[in-house]
N, C-alpha and C positions, 0 to 999 in steps of 0.2 A: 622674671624676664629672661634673662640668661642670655647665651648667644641669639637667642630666638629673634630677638629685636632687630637682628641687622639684616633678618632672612629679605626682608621685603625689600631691601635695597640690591641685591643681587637674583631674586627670581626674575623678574624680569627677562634672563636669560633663557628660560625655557618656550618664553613664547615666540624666540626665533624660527627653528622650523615651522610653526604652522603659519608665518608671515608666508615664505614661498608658496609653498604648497595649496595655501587658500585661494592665494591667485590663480593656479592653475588648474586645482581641481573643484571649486565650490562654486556654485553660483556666486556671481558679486556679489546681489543682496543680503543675502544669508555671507560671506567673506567679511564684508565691509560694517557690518553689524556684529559679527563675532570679533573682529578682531578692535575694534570700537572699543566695544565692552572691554576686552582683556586689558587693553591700554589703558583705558580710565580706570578701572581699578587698581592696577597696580600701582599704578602713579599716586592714586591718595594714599595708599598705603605705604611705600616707599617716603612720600610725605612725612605722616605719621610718624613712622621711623625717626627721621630727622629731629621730627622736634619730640622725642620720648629721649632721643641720644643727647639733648643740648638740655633738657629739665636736668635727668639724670649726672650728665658730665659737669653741669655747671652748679649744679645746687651746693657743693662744697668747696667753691670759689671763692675769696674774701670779694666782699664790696659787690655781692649778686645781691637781688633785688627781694629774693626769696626769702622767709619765713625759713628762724633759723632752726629749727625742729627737724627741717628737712637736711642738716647736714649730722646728723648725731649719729653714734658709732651706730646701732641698730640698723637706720637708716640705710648706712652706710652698709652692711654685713648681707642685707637683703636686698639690693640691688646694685648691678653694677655699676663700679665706680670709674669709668675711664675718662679722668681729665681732658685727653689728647684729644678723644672722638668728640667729646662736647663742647670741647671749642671749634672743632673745624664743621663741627652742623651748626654752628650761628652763621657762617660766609656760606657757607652753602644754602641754605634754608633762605637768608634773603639774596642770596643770587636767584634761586626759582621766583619767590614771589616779585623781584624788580623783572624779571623778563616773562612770566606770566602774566603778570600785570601791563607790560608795554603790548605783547601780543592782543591781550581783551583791549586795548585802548585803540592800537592802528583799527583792528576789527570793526572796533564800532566808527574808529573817525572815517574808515572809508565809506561806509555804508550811510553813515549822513552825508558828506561830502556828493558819496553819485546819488541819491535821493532828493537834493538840494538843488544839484545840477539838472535833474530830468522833470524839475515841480513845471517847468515852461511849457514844456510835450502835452500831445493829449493825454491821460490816463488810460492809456492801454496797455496789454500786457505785455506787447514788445514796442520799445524802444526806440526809433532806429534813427542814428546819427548822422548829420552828413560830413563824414569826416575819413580821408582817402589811408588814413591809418586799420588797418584791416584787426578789427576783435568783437568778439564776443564772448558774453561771458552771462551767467543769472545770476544779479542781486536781490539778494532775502530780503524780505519786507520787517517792519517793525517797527511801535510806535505809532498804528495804527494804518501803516502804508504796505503795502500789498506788495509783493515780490513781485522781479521785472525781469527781462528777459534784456538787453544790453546787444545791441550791434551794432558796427556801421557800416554802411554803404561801402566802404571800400574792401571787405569781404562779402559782402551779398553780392556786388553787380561781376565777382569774380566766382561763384558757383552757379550753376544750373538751376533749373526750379526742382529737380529731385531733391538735389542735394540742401537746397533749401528751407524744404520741407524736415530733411534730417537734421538738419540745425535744433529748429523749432524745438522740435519733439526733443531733442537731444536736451535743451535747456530749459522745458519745462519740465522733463521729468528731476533734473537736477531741485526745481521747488519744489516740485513738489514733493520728493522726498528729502525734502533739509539737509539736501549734502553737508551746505556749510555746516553744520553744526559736528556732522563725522568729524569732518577735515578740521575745523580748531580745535575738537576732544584730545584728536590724535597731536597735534602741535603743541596743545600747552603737555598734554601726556609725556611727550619726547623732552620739552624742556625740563617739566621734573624729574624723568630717569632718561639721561643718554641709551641704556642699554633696550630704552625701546623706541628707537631713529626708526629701526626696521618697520616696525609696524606701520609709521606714519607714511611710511613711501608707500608700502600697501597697499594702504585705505585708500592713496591718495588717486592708486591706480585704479583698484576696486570700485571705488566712486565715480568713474571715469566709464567703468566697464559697464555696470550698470545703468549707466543711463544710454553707455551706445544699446545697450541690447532693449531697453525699453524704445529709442527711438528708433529701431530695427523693427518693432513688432508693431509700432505705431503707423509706419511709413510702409511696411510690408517689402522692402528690400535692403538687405544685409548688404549688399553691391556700394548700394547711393549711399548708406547712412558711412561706409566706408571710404568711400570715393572723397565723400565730406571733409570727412577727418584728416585724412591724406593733404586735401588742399589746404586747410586751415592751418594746420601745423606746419607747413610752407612758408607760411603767409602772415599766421595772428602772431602778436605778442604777448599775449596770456591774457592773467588777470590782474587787477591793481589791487588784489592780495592774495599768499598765498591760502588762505582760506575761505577764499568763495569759487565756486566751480566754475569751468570754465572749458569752452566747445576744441579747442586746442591747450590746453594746461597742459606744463611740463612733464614731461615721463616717459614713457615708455611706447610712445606713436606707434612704431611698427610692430608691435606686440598685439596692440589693442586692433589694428587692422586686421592683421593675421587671425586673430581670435574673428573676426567677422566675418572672414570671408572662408575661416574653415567651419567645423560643426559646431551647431548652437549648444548653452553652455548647460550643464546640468541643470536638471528638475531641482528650485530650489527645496532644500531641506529643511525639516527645526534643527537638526544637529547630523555630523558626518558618521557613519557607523563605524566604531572601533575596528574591525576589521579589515583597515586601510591605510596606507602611508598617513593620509589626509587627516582621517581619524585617529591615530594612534598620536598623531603631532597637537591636536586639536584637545583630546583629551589630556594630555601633558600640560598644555597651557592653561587647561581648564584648573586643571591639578595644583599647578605653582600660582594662581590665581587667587584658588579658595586657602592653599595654604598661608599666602601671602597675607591676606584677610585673619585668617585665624591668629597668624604669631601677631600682626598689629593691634588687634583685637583684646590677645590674651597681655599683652606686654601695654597695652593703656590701661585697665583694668586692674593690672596688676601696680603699677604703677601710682594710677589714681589711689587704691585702697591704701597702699601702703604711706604713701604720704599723705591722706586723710588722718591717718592714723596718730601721723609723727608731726602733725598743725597743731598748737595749743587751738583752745578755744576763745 
């Protein structure tokens, strides 16, 4: 196992550059799926870590729970023995799971909760409330209830019928490609490693960007679907989580405008060509990803064998 063990807790750092740079040089889609990906791996891996450092640091503990075979000099000789690290990955380890765990729980209670509240309405795809609080947002379906599009009147009866139109499109494209599900990968990813916060802002942007440019190409003017944008983020108060999407969600407004009303955004790619800021960052993260994987990989393995070994039968 060696130093290798604690790589996964600190790569995480290398997927910082291609957090900027995907925002402004990658199609959303392809951004917000690449950078997805890097996050959720990491994160279980850095996991992993944690609890191979609390086996390991604690197996030689008096009054641990372990089979005493695993504290014998051997044992002991062929993996690292740091007391200090494997007590401080038990508060850590259940620090991630009591706040990964609250995060999956609001998640779902919101999502019953506005599912609960909209049974009354026709069953249509959009929603619309009569209520002078101005939001919109798309709640995902589940448990056999069909995703919904969420607004009220008190942002509709203040945009135009273009921009109206840019709404729509803007928040069905959000179902229909399961933002939500980006947006909590990247959220419970950032609670398990702080050092990927960065990403999560990304995505959150990236997912944002991508659905304006889908309801850009839906609507047929980049103008309105901005114009939209502009007034909602004036106007809405978000969403009633940060992990479902949302026609005004916090971030970066004037960014996402500016990207609409200057040139449309690259031909999405399956991957950036190393011959590029974008690419060379991209590849890097690709890099501290797979290697992340491997030390987790090689140091559970190794781990498992050797204290297979040192279990009576």
């Amino acid at each position: 196992m060696g130093v290798f063990v604690f790589l996964p807790l600190v790569l995480p750092l290398t997927a910082w550059p291609v957090a900027r740079l995907a925002e402004q040089h990658l199609h959303p889609r392809v951004a917000t799926r690449l950078l997805t990906a890097v996050a959720g791996v990491m994160a279980l891996c850095s996991t992993v870590c944690l609890a191979l450092l609390m086996v390991v640091g604690t197996a030689q503990l008096p009054g641990n729970p372990l089979p005493d075979g695993w504290s014998d000099p051997e044992v002991r000789e062929a993996l690292p023995y740091d007391e200090v690290a494997g007590r401080a990955a038990i508060p850590a380890l259940l620090a991630v799971a009591a706040v990964c765990a609250r995060t999956l729980w609001r998640h779902g209670r919101v999502r019953r909760r506005s599912h609960r509240a909209l049974a009354a309405l026709p069953g249509t795809e959009a929603a619309v409330l009569p209520d002078a609080t101005p939001y919109a947002y798309a709640l995902p379906g589940g448990a056999g209830r069909a995703g919904r599009i969420v607004v009220s009147t008190g942002l509709l009866d203040r945009l135009g019928s273009a921009e109206r139109r840019a709404l729509f499109a803007h928040e069905r494209a959000h179902l229909a490609a399961r933002h939500h599900r980006y947006l909590l990968t990247v959220r419970l990813a950032a609670h398990a490693n702080p050092f990927l916060r960065p990403l999560r802002t990304a995505v959150a942007y990236t997912a944002e960007r991508w659905a304006d440019e889908e309801a850009a190409r839906t609507v047929g003017d980049r103008r309105a679907v901005a114009r939209a944008i502009g007034t909602a983020a004036l106007l809405s108060r978000g969403t009633p989580a940060p992990t479902l999407a949302g026609f005004a969600a916090p971030g970066p407004v004037p960014r996402r405008v500016a990207a609409l009303l200057g040139t449309a955004p690259p031909a999405p790619r399956t991957w950036p060509s190393l011959f590029s800021g974008v690419g060379a960052a991209a590849w890097t993260a690709a890099a501290g990803t797979a290697v992340s994987a491997l030390a987790s990989a090689n140091s559970a393995v190794t781990l498992v064998v050797i204290l297979h070994a040192a279990t009576p039968l």
